[in-house]
SESE-907542 format. One record per residue: x, y, z of N, C-alpha, C in turn; residue in three letters; residue number from 1. Coordinates in steps of 0.02 Angstrom, whole numbers, always signed. Layout:
<sites>
(site (X; Y; Z); (X; Y; Z); (X; Y; Z); ALA; NUM)
...
</sites>
This chain:
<sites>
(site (+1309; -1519; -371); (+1321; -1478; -312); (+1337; -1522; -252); UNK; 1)
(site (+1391; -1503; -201); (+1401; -1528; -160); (+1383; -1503; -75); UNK; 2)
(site (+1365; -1461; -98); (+1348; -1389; -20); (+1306; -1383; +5); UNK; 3)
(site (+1252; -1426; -20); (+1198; -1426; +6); (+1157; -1372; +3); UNK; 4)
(site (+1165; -1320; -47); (+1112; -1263; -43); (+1080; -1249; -92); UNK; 5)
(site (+1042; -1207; -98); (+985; -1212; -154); (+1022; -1177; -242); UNK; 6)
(site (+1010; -1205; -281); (+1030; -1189; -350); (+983; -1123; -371); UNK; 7)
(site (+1005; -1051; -376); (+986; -997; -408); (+930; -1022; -464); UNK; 8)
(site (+855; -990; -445); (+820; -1018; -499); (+816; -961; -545); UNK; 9)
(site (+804; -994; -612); (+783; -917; -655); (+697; -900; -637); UNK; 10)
(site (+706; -820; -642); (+655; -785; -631); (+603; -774; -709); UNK; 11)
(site (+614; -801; -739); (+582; -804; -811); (+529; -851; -834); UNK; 12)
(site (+509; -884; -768); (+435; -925; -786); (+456; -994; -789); UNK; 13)
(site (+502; -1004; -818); (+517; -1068; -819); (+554; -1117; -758); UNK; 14)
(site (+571; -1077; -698); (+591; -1112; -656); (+659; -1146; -658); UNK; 15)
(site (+689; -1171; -724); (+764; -1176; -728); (+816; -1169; -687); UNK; 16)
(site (+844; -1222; -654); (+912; -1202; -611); (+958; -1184; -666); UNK; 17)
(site (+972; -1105; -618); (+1066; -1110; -666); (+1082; -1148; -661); UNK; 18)
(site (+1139; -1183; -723); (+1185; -1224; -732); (+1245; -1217; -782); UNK; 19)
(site (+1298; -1243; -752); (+1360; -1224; -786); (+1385; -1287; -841); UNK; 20)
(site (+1349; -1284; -893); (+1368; -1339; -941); (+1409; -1335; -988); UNK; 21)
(site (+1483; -1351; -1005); (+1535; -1326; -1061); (+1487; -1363; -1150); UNK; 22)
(site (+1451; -1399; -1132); (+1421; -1441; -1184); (+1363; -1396; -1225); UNK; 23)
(site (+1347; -1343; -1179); (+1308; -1300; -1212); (+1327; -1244; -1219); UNK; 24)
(site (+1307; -1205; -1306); (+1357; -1179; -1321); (+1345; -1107; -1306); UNK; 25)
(site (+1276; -1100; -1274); (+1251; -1037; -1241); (+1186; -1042; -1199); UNK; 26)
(site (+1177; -1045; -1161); (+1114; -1033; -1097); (+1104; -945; -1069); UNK; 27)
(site (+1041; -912; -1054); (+1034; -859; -1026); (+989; -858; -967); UNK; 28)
(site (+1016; -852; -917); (+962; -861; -832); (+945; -798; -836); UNK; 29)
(site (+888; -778; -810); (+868; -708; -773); (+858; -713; -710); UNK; 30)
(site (+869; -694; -641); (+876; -680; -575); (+828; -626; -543); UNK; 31)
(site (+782; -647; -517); (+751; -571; -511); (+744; -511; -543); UNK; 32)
(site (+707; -469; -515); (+693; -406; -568); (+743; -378; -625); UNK; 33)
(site (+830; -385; -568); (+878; -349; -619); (+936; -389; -644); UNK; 34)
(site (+934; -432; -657); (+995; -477; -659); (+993; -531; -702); UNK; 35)
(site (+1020; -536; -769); (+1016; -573; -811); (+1096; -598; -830); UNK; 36)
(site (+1102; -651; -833); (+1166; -701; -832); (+1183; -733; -901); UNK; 37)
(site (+1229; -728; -926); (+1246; -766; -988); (+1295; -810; -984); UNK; 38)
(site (+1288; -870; -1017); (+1339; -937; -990); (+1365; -963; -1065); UNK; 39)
(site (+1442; -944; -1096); (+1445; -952; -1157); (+1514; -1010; -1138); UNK; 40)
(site (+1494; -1083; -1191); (+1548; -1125; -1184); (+1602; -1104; -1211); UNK; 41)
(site (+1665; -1087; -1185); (+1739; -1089; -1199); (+1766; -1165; -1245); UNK; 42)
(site (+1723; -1219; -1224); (+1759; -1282; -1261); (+1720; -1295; -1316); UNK; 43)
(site (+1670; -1261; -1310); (+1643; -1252; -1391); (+1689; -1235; -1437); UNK; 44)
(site (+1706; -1169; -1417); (+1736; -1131; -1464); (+1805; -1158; -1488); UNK; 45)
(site (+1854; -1186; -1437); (+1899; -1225; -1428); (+1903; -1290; -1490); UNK; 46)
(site (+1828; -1303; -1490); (+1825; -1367; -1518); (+1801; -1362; -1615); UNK; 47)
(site (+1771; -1285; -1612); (+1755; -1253; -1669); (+1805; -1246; -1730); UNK; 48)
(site (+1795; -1271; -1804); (+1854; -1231; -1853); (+1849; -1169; -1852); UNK; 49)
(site (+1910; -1163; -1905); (+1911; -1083; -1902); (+1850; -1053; -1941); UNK; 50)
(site (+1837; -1098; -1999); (+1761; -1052; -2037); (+1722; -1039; -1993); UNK; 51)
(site (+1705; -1099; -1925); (+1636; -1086; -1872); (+1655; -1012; -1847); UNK; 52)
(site (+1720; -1015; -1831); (+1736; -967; -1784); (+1734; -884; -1812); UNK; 53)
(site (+1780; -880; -1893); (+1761; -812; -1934); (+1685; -813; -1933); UNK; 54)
(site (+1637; -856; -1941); (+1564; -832; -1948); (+1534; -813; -1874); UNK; 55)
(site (+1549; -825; -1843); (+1535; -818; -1771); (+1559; -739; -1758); UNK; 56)
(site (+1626; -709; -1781); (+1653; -633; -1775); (+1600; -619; -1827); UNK; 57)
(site (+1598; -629; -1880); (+1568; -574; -1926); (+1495; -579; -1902); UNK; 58)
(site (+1470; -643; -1868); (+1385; -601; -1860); (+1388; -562; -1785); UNK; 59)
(site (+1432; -584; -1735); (+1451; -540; -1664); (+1502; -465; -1661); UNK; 60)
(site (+1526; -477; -1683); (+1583; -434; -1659); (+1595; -376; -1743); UNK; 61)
(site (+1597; -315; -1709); (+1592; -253; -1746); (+1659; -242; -1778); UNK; 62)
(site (+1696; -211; -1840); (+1752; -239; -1858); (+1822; -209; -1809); UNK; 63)
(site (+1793; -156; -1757); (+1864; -150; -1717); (+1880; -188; -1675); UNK; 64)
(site (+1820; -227; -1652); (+1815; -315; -1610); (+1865; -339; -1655); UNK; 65)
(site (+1839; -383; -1713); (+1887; -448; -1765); (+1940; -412; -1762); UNK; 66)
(site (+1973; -341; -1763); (+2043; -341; -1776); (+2070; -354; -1708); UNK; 67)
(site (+2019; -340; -1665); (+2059; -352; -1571); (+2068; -407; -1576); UNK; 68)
(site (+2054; -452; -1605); (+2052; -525; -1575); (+2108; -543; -1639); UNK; 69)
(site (+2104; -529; -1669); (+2145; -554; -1719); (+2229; -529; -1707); UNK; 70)
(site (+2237; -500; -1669); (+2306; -467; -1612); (+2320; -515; -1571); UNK; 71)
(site (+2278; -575; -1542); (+2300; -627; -1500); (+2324; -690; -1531); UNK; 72)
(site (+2383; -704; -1494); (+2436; -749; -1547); (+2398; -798; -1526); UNK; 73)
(site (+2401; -816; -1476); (+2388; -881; -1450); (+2300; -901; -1453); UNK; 74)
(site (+2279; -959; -1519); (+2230; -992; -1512); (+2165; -996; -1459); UNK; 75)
(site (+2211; -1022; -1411); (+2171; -1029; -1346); (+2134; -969; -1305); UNK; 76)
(site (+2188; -904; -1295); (+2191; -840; -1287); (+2132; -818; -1331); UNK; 77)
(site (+2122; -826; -1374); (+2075; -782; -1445); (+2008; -823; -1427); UNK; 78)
(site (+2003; -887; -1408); (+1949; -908; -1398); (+1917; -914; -1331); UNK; 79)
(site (+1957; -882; -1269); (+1926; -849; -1219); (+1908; -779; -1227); UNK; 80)
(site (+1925; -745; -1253); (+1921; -690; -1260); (+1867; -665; -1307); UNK; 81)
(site (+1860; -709; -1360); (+1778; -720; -1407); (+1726; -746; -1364); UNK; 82)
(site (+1731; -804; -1294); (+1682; -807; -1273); (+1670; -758; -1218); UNK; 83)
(site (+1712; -725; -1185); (+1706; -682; -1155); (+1663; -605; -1186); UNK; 84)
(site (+1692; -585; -1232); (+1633; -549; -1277); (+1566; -553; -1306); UNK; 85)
(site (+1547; -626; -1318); (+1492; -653; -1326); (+1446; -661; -1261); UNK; 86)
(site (+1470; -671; -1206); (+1454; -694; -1175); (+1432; -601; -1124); UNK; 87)
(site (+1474; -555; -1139); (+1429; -473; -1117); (+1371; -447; -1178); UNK; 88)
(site (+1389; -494; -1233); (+1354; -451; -1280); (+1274; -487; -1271); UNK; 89)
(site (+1274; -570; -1256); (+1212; -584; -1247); (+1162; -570; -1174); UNK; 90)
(site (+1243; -571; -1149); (+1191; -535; -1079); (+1158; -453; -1072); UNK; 91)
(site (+1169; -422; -1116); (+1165; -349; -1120); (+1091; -355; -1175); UNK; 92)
(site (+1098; -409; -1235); (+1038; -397; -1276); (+1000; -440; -1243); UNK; 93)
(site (+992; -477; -1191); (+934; -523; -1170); (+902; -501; -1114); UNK; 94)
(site (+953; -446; -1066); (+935; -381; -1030); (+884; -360; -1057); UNK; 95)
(site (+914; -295; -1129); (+869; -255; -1145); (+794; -290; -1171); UNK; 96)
(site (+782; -351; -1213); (+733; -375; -1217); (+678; -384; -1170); UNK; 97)
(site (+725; -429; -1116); (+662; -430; -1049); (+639; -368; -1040); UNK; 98)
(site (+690; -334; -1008); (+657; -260; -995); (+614; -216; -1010); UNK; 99)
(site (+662; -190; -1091); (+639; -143; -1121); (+603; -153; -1188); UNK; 100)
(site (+594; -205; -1207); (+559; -252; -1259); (+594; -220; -1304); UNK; 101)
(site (+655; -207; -1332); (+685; -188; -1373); (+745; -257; -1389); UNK; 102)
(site (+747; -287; -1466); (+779; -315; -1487); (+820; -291; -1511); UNK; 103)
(site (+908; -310; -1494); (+957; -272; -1533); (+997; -317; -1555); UNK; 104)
(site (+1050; -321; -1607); (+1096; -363; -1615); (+1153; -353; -1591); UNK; 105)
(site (+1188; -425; -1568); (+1225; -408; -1522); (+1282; -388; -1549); UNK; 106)
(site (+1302; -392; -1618); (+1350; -352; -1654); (+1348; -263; -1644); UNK; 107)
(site (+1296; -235; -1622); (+1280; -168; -1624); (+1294; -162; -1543); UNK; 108)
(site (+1318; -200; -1510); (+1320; -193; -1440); (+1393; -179; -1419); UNK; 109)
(site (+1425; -111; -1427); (+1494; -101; -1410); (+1524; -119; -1344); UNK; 110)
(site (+1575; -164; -1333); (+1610; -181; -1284); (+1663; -159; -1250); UNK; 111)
(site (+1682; -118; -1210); (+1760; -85; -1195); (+1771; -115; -1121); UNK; 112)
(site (+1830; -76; -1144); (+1857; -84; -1047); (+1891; -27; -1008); UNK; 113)
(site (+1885; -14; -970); (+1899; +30; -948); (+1995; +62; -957); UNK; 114)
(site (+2016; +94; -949); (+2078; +111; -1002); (+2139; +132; -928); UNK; 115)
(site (+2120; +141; -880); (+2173; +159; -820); (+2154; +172; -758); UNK; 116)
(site (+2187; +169; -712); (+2165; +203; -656); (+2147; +145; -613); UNK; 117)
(site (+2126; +123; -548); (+2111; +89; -515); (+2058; +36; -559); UNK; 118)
(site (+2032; +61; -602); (+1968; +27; -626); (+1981; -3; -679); UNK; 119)
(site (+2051; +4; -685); (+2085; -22; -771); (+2046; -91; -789); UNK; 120)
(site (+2029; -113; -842); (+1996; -175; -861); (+1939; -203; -848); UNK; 121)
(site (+1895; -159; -816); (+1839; -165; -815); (+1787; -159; -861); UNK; 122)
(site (+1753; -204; -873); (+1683; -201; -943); (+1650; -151; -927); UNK; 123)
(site (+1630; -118; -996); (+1600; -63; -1003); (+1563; -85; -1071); UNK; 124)
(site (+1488; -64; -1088); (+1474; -60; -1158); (+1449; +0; -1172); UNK; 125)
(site (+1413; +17; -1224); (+1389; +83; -1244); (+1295; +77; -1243); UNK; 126)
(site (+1278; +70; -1185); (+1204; +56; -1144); (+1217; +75; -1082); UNK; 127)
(site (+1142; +104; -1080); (+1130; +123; -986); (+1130; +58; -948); UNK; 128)
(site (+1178; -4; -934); (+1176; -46; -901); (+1267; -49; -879); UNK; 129)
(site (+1253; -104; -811); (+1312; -97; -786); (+1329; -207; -807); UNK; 130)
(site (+1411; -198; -819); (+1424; -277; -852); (+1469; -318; -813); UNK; 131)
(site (+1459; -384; -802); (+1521; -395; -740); (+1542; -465; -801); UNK; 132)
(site (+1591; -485; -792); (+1620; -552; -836); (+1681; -571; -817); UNK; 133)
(site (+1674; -657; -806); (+1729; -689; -767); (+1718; -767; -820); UNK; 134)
(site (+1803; -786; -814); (+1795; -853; -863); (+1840; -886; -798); UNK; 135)
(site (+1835; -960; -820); (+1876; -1013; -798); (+1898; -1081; -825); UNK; 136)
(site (+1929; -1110; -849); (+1926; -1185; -880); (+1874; -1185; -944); UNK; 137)
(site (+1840; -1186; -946); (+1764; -1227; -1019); (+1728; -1177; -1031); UNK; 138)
(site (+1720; -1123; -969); (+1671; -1076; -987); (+1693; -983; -960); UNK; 139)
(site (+1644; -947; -1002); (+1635; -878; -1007); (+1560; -866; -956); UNK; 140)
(site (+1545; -831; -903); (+1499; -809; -889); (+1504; -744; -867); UNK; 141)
(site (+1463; -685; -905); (+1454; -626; -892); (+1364; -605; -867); UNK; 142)
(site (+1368; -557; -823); (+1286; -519; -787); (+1289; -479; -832); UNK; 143)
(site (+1227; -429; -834); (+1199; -351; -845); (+1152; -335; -791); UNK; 144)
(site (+1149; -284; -780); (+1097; -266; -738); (+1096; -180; -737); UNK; 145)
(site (+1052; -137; -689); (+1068; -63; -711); (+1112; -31; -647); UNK; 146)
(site (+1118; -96; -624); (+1174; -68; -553); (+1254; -112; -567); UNK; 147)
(site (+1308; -84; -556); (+1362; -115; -547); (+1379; -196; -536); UNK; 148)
(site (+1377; -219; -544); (+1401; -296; -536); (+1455; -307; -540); UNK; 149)
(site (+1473; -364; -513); (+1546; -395; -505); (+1517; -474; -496); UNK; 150)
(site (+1555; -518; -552); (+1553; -582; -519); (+1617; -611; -547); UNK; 151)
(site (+1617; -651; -494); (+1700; -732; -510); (+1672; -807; -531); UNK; 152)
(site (+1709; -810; -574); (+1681; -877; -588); (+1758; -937; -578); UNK; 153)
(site (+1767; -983; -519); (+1821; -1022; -521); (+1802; -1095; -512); UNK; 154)
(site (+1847; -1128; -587); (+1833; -1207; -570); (+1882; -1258; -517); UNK; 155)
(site (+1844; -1315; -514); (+1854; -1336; -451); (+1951; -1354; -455); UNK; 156)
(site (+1953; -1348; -390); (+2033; -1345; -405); (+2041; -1368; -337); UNK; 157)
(site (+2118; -1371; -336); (+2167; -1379; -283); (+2189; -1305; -258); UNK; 158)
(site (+2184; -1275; -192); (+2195; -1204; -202); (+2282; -1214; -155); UNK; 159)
(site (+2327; -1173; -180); (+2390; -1181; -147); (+2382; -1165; -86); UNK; 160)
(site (+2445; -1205; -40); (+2449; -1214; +29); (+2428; -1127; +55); UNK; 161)
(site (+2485; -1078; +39); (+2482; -1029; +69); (+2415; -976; +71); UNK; 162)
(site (+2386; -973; +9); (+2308; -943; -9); (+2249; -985; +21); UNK; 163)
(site (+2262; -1067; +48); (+2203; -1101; +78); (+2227; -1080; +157); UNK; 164)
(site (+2290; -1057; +185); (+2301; -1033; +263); (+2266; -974; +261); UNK; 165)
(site (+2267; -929; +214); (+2230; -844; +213); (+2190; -866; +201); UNK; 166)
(site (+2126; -914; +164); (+2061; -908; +170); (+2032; -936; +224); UNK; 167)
(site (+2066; -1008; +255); (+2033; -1027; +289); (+2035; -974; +375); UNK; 168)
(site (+2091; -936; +388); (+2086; -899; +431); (+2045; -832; +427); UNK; 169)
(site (+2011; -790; +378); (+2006; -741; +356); (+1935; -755; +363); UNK; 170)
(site (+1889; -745; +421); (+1847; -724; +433); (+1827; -714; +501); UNK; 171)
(site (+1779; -711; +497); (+1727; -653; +553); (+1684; -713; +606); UNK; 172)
(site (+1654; -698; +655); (+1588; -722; +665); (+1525; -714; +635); UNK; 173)
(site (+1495; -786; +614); (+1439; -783; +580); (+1359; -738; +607); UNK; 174)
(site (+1330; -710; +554); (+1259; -697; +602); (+1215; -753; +599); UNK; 175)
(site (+1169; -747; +668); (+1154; -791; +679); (+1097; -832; +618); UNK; 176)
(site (+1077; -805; +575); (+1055; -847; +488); (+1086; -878; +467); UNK; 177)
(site (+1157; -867; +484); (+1194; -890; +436); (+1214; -974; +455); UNK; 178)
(site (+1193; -981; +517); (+1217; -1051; +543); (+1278; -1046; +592); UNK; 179)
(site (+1299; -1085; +632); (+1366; -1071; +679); (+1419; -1126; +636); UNK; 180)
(site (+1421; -1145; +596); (+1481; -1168; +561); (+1493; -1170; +466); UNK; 181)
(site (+1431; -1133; +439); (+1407; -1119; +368); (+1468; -1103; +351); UNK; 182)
(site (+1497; -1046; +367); (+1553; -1015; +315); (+1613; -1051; +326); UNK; 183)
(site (+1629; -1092; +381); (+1679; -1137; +395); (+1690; -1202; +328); UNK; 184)
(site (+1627; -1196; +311); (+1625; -1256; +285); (+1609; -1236; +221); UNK; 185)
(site (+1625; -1157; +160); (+1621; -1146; +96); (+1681; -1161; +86); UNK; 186)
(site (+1675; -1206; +17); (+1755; -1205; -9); (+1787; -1159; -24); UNK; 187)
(site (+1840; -1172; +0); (+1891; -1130; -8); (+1892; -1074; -98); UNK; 188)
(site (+1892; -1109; -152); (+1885; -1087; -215); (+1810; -1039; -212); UNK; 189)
(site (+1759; -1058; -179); (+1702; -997; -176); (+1703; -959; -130); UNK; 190)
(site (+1763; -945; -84); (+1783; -917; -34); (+1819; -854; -60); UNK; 191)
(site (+1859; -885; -116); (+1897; -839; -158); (+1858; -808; -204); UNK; 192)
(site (+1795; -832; -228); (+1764; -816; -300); (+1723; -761; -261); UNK; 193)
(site (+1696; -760; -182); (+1676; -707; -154); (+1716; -656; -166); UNK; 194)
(site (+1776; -663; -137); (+1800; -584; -131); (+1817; -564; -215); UNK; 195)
(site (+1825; -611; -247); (+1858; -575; -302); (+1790; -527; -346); UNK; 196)
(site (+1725; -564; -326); (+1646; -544; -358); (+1649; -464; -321); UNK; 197)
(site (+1650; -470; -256); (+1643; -396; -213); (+1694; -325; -280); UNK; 198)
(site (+1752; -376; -269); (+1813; -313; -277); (+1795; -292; -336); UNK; 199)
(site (+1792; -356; -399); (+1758; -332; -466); (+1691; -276; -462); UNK; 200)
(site (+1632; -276; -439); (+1607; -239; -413); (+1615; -165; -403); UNK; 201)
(site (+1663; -169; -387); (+1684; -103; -357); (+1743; -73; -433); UNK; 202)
(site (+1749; -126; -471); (+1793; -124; -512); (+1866; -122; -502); UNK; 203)
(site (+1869; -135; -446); (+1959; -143; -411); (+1998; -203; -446); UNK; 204)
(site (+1957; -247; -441); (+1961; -313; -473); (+2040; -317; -392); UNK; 205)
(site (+2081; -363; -429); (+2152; -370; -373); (+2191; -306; -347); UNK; 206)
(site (+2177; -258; -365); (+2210; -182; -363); (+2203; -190; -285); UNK; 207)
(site (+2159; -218; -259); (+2143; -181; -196); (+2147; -268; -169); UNK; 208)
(site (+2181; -296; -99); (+2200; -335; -72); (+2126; -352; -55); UNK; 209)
(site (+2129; -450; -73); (+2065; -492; -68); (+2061; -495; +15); UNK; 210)
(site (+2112; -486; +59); (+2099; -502; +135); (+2055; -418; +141); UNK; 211)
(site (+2056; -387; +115); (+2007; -318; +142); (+1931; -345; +113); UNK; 212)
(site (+1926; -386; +98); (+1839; -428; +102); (+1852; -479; +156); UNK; 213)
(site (+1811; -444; +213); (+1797; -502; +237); (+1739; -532; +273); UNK; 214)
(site (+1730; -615; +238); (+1654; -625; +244); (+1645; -639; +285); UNK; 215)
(site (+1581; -632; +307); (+1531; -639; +381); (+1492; -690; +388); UNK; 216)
(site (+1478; -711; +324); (+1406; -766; +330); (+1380; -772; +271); UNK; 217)
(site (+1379; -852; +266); (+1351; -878; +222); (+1273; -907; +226); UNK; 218)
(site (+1217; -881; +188); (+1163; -923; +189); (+1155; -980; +150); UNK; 219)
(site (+1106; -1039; +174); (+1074; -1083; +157); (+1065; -1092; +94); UNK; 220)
(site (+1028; -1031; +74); (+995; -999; +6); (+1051; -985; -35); UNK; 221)
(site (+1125; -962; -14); (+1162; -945; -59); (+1185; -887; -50); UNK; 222)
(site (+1142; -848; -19); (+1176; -758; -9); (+1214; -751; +54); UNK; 223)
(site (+1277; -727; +20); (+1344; -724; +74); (+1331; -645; +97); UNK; 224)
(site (+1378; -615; +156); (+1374; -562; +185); (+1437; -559; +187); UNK; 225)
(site (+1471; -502; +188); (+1555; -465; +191); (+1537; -405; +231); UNK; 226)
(site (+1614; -375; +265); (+1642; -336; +267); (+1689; -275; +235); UNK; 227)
(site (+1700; -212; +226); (+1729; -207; +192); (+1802; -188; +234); UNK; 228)
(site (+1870; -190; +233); (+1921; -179; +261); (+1946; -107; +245); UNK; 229)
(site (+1993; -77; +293); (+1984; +11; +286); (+2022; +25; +215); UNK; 230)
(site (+2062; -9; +194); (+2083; -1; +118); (+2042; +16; +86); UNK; 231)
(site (+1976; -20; +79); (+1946; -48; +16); (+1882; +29; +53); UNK; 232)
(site (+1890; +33; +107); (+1844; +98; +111); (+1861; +153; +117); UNK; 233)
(site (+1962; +165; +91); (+1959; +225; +84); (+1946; +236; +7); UNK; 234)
(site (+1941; +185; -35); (+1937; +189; -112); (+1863; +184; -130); UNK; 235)
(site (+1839; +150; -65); (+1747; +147; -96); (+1728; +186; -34); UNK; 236)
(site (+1720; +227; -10); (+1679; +233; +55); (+1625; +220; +46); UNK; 237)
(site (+1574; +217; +7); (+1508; +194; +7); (+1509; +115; +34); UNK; 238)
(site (+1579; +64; +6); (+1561; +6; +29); (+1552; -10; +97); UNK; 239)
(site (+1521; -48; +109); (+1493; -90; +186); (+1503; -154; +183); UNK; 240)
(site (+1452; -176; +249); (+1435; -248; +248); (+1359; -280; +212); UNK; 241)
(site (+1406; -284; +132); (+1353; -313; +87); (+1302; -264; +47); UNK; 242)
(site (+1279; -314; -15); (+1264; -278; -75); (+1188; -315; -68); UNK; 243)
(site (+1132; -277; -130); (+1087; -282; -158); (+1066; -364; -141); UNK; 244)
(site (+1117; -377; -199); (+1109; -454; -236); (+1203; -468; -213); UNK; 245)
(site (+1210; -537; -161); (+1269; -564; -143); (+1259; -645; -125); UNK; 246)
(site (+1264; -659; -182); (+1259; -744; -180); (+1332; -786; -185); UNK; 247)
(site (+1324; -859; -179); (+1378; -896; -211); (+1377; -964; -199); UNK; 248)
(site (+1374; -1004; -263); (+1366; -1060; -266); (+1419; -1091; -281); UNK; 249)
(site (+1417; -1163; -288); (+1440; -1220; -302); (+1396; -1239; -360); UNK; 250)
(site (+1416; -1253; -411); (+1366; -1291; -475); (+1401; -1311; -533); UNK; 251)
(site (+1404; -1384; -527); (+1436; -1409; -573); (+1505; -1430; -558); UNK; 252)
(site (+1529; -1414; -527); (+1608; -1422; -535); (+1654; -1345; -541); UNK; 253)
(site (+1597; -1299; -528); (+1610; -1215; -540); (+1588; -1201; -464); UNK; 254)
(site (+1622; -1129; -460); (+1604; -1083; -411); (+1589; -1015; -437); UNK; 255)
(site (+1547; -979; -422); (+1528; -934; -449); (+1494; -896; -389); UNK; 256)
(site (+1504; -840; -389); (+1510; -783; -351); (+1471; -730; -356); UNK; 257)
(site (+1420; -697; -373); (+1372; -640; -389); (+1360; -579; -326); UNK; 258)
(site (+1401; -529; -355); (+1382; -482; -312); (+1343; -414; -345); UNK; 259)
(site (+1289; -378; -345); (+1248; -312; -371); (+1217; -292; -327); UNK; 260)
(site (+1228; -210; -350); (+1186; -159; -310); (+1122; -190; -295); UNK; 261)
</sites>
């Protein structure tokens, strides 16, 4: 980490900082009462034969999964898209465990997406929980929780000239928690992984223009504050300034974004 702020601990006894490791081929954080995180390596899978990889569908994925995936031409494509599924299905059965002390397999854990409409492509499974999932470079990380979520996950990058003029101009005055130069100084890439966490959230995902988030303040601790812009509140009117659970770190060489009811 370079930001100087505190690393999200897990709420599960063990004290564990999240961490974003492509070397491991699955980690699960829990966050407070409702918020459980799954971190599945992409360069695992990348790096996996194909036998690892058929045994991996047949003990995860239900057989209208293996034929979805088996529709993607491209290698690379099929193995984001396996950790991206793995990666809602363990966060949804490591949910219900904490919770509800119910063990399920995560093959029995149906995955969809939403099929049109403003909300097109949004995760959905067949459980009373709400699923958020974002990949980048090495890795898959998806939430559960029983409220809506949205999170971004972006690795460290170079962000182009014209998108680093809109972020770095695109905000507010800070409150006074937040520090008088905090949000001046989030990178640009978790600047972006904010708004894109909000919009997902809301399930807009890009439908709805990233300058109609706009943030207010960044804490110490990690929890950012937004605005919402009149676009984004004639499609959400419930949205405001800020959610439940609205964090965003730096970790690892990742940015990652968490926004829930």
């Amino acid at each position: 980490m370079s930001t100087g702020e505190r690393t999200p601990r897990a709420a599960d006894g063990t004290g564990h900082p999240l961490t974003l490791d492509p070397r491991r081929p699955l980690r699960i954080h829990h966050f407070g009462p409702r918020l459980t995180l799954a971190v599945v390596s992409i360069a695992r899978l990348r790096g996996a034969g194909d036998g690892a990889l058929r045994q991996l569908s047949d003990r995860h994925l239900a057989p209208q999964e293996a034929a979805q995936a088996a529709t993607i031409p491209l290698a690379r494509r099929r193995c984001e898209w396996l950790a991206g599924r793995l990666a809602v299905k363990q966060s949804v059965c490591a949910y219900q465990l904490r919770h509800w002390g119910s063990a399920v397999r995560s093959r029995s854990i149906a995955v969809d997406t939403v099929a049109g409409g403003m909300r097109a492509g949004k995760p959905v499974v067949d459980a009373p929980v709400e699923v958020g999932l974002s990949h980048s470079a090495d890795l898959a990380v998806a939430a559960c929780g029983p409220h809506a979520v949205g999170l971004d996950l972006e690795h460290e990058r170079v962000v182009p000239p014209l998108l680093a003029r809109l972020l770095r101009v695109d905000h507010e005055p800070e409150r006074a928690d937040s520090g008088p130069s905090r949000l001046k100084r989030m990178p640009l890439p978790l600047r972006w992984a904010c708004k894109e966490a909000v919009l997902k959230h809301y399930g807009f995902g890009l439908r709805i223009d990233a300058g109609q988030v706009r943030l207010t303040g960044w804490a110490p601790d990690g929890r950012f504050s937004w605005r919402a812009g009149p676009h984004l509140l004639r499609h959400a009117p419930a949205s405001g300034g800020g959610l439940g659970e609205s964090w965003a770190m730096e970790i690892d060489g990742y940015f990652l974004a968490v926004v829930s009811a």
